[in-house]
C-alpha positions in Angstrom: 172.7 44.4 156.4 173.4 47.9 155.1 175.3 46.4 152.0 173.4 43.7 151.4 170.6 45.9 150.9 172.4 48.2 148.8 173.7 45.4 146.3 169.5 43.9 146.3 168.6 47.6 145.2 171.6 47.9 142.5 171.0 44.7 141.4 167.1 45.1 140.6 167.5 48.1 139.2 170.2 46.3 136.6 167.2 43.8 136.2 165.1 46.5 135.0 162.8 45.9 138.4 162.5 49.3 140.0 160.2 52.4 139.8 160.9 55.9 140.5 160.1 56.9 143.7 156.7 58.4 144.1 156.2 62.4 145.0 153.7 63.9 147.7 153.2 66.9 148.0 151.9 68.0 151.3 151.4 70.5 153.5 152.3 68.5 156.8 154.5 65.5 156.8 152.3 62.4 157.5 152.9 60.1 160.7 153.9 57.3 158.5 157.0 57.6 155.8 155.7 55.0 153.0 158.8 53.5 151.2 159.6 54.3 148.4 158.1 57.5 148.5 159.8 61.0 148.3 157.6 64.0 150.3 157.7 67.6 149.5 156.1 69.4 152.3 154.9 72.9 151.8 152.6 75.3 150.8 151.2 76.5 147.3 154.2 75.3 145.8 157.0 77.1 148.2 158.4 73.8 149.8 160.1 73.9 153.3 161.5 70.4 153.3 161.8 67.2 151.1 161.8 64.0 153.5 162.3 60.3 152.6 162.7 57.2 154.7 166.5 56.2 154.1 167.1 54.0 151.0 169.5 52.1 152.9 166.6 49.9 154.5 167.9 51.2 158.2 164.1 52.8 158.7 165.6 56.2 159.4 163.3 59.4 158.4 165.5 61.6 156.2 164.7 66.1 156.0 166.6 68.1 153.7 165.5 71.9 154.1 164.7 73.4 151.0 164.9 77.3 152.6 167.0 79.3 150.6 168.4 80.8 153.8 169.3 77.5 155.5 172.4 75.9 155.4 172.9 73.2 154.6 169.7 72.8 151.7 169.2 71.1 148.8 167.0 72.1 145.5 164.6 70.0 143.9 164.1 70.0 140.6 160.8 69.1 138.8 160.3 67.1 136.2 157.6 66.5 132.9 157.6 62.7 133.8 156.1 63.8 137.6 159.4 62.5 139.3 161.7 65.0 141.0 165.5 65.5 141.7 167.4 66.6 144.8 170.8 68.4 144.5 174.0 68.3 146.0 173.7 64.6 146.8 172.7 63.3 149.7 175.3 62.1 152.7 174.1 61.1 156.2 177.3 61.4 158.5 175.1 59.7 161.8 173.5 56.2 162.3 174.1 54.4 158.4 176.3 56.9 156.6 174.7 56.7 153.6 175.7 58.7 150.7 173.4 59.0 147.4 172.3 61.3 145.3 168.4 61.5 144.0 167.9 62.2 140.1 164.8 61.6 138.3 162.9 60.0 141.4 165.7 56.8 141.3 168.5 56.9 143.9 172.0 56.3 142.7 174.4 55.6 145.4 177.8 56.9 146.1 181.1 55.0 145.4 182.9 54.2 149.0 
Protein backbone atom coordinates (compact mmCIF):
# COMPACT_ATOMS: atom_id res chain seq x y z
CA UNK A 1 0.00 0.00 0.00
CA UNK A 2 3.06 2.21 1.00
CA UNK A 3 4.21 2.37 -2.82
CA UNK A 4 1.18 2.47 -4.33
CA UNK A 5 0.50 5.49 -2.54
CA UNK A 6 3.71 7.01 -3.17
CA UNK A 7 3.58 6.45 -7.10
CA UNK A 8 -0.56 8.12 -6.81
CA UNK A 9 1.28 11.20 -5.11
CA UNK A 10 4.20 11.34 -7.80
CA UNK A 11 2.03 10.77 -10.40
CA UNK A 12 -0.54 13.72 -9.62
CA UNK A 13 1.92 15.96 -8.97
CA UNK A 14 3.48 15.15 -12.77
CA UNK A 15 -0.25 15.84 -13.66
CA UNK A 16 0.05 19.20 -12.29
CA UNK A 17 -2.79 18.05 -9.54
CA UNK A 18 -1.28 18.90 -6.20
CA UNK A 19 -1.15 21.93 -3.81
CA UNK A 20 1.37 22.84 -1.34
CA UNK A 21 0.67 21.77 1.86
CA UNK A 22 -1.07 24.22 4.08
CA UNK A 23 0.79 25.97 7.28
CA UNK A 24 -0.79 26.40 10.93
CA UNK A 25 0.57 28.01 13.16
CA UNK A 26 -0.38 27.19 16.60
CA UNK A 27 0.26 27.36 19.89
CA UNK A 28 -0.95 23.69 20.86
CA UNK A 29 -1.08 20.95 18.39
CA UNK A 30 -4.84 20.17 17.63
CA UNK A 31 -6.41 16.62 18.44
CA UNK A 32 -6.88 16.05 14.78
CA UNK A 33 -3.83 16.13 12.11
CA UNK A 34 -5.76 17.35 8.77
CA UNK A 35 -3.99 15.97 5.71
CA UNK A 36 -2.22 17.67 3.89
CA UNK A 37 -1.50 20.14 6.38
CA UNK A 38 2.02 21.06 7.82
CA UNK A 39 1.75 22.59 11.82
CA UNK A 40 4.15 24.79 13.37
CA UNK A 41 3.51 24.85 16.97
CA UNK A 42 4.81 27.62 19.16
CA UNK A 43 4.70 30.82 20.58
CA UNK A 44 5.15 34.48 19.08
CA UNK A 45 7.01 33.09 16.38
CA UNK A 46 9.69 30.85 18.41
CA UNK A 47 8.42 27.33 17.24
CA UNK A 48 9.06 24.17 19.32
CA UNK A 49 8.01 21.60 16.84
CA UNK A 50 6.75 21.27 13.14
CA UNK A 51 4.27 18.10 12.98
CA UNK A 52 2.54 16.48 9.92
CA UNK A 53 0.56 13.34 9.45
CA UNK A 54 2.96 10.99 7.30
CA UNK A 55 2.79 11.57 3.54
CA UNK A 56 3.07 7.98 3.01
CA UNK A 57 -0.85 7.56 3.66
CA UNK A 58 0.21 5.10 6.86
CA UNK A 59 -1.87 7.75 9.23
CA UNK A 60 1.24 8.18 11.46
CA UNK A 61 1.61 11.70 13.36
CA UNK A 62 5.05 12.99 12.47
CA UNK A 63 7.27 15.81 15.21
CA UNK A 64 10.45 17.24 14.22
CA UNK A 65 11.76 19.54 17.15
CA UNK A 66 12.79 22.70 16.07
CA UNK A 67 14.93 23.52 19.55
CA UNK A 68 18.20 24.58 18.66
CA UNK A 69 19.48 22.50 21.57
CA UNK A 70 17.82 19.24 20.61
CA UNK A 71 19.23 16.72 18.69
CA UNK A 72 18.16 15.62 16.25
CA UNK A 73 16.03 19.06 14.74
CA UNK A 74 15.24 20.41 11.70
CA UNK A 75 14.91 24.27 10.55
CA UNK A 76 12.08 25.57 8.75
CA UNK A 77 12.38 28.05 6.45
CA UNK A 78 9.73 30.63 5.50
CA UNK A 79 8.61 31.59 2.50
CA UNK A 80 6.88 34.98 0.48
CA UNK A 81 4.44 32.52 -1.16
CA UNK A 82 3.13 31.50 2.80
CA UNK A 83 4.53 27.77 2.27
CA UNK A 84 7.44 26.63 4.38
CA UNK A 85 10.47 24.24 4.11
CA UNK A 86 11.95 21.77 6.55
CA UNK A 87 15.67 20.86 6.45
CA UNK A 88 17.81 17.98 6.55
CA UNK A 89 15.21 15.79 5.00
CA UNK A 90 12.97 13.89 6.65
CA UNK A 91 13.66 9.81 7.39
CA UNK A 92 11.37 7.77 9.67
CA UNK A 93 13.47 4.59 10.62
CA UNK A 94 10.13 2.92 12.63
CA UNK A 95 6.61 1.78 11.36
CA UNK A 96 6.77 2.97 7.18
CA UNK A 97 10.41 4.14 6.79
CA UNK A 98 9.64 6.88 4.86
CA UNK A 99 12.29 9.14 3.69
CA UNK A 100 11.40 12.73 2.04
CA UNK A 101 12.43 15.94 2.25
CA UNK A 102 9.80 19.10 2.49
CA UNK A 103 10.70 22.22 0.21
CA UNK A 104 8.34 24.92 -0.59
CA UNK A 105 5.21 23.15 1.26
CA UNK A 106 5.50 20.04 -1.56
CA UNK A 107 7.08 16.72 -0.37
CA UNK A 108 9.68 15.19 -2.65
CA UNK A 109 10.53 11.75 -1.76
CA UNK A 110 13.78 9.98 -1.44
CA UNK A 111 15.23 7.60 -4.01
CA UNK A 112 15.35 3.84 -2.41
Amino acid sequence: MNTIWKFLIRFRRFLGWYKPYQTVKLEDMPDYAEVETLYLVGEEGQYWFAAMRCPCGCKSIIKLSLLPTDRPRWIVEQHNNETVSLYPSVWRKVGCNSHFWFKNGVVHWCKG
